[in-house]
N, C-alpha and C positions, 0 to 999 in steps of 0.2 A: 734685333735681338729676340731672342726666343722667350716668350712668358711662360707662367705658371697660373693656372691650371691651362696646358696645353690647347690650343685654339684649331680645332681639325680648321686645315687648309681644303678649300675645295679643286680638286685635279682633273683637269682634263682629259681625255682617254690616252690622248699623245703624252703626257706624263704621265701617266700609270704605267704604260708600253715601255717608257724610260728606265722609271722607278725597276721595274721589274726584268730590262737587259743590265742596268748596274747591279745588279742580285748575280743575276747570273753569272755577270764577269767575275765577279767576285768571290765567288764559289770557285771557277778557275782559279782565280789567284792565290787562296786558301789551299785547293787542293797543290798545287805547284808547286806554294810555300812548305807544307809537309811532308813533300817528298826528299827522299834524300837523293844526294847527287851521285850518280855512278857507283862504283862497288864498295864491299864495306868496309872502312877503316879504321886505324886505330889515332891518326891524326886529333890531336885534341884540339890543335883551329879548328879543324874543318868540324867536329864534335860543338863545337860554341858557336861558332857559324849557324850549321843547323839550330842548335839550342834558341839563338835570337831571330830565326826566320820562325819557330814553329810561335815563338811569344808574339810575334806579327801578326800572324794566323790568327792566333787566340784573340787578339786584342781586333782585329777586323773580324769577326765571328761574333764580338761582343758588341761591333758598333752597331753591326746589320742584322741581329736578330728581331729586334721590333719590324725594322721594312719587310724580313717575311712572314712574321705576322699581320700585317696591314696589310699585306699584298695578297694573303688568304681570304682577306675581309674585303678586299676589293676600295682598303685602302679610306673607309670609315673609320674615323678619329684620327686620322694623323694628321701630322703639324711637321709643315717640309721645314720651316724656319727652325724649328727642333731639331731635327733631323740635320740641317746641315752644321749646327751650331753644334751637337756632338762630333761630326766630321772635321770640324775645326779643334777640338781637344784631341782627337785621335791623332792627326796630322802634327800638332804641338808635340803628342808621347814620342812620337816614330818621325824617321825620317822615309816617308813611304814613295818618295820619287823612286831610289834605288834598286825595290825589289816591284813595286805594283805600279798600275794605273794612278793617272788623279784623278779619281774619282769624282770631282767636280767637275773637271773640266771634259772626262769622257762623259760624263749624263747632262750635261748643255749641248757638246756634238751631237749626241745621237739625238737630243731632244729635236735639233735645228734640222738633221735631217729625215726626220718624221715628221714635221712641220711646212716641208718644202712641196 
């Protein structure tokens, strides 16, 4: 469980390397999420559709703004147990299998195989 006042975890370069390809996926998936699909319509599903991909977007833009901040810092003062314990409220709002990554489970992969 995640304390208060926040406890920087110390990171290894192989997670920070992690840290910062889950940024980047995610950046993909934000841009992907706000794109609209094919030409323009008057479809009001597919208008609400959009509507709850771009609230996705926002709300994963809201989770990972602190990581690229820490990651500009080179990742002084964070706290991964934080960090994943918001991941786990974001994950509760959304049901984010459907449109993205898991995010969990792609930055353990990529951790293992920076580690190998």
């Amino acid at each position: 469980m995640a304390t208060w006042p926040h406890v920087e975890t110390p990171l290894t370069n192989e997670e920070k390397e992690a840290y910062r390809f889950l940024l980047y996926q995610a950046m993909l998936d934000i841009r992907n999420l706000c794109q609209s699909r094919g030409r323009p319509t008057y479809n009001p599903f597919l208008w609400w559709q959009q509507y709850q991909r771009s609230r996705l977007a926002g709300a994963l833009a809201d989770w990972l703004h602190n990581l690229a901040f820490y990651s500009s810092v080179d990742f002084k003062g964070f706290d991964a147990d934080w960090f994943w314990e918001e991941y786990s409220g974001f994950c509760g709002r959304f049901s984010v299998t459907y449109y993205i990554v898991d995010y969990r489970n792609h930055f353990d992969r990529h951790l293992g195989c920076l580690r190998r």
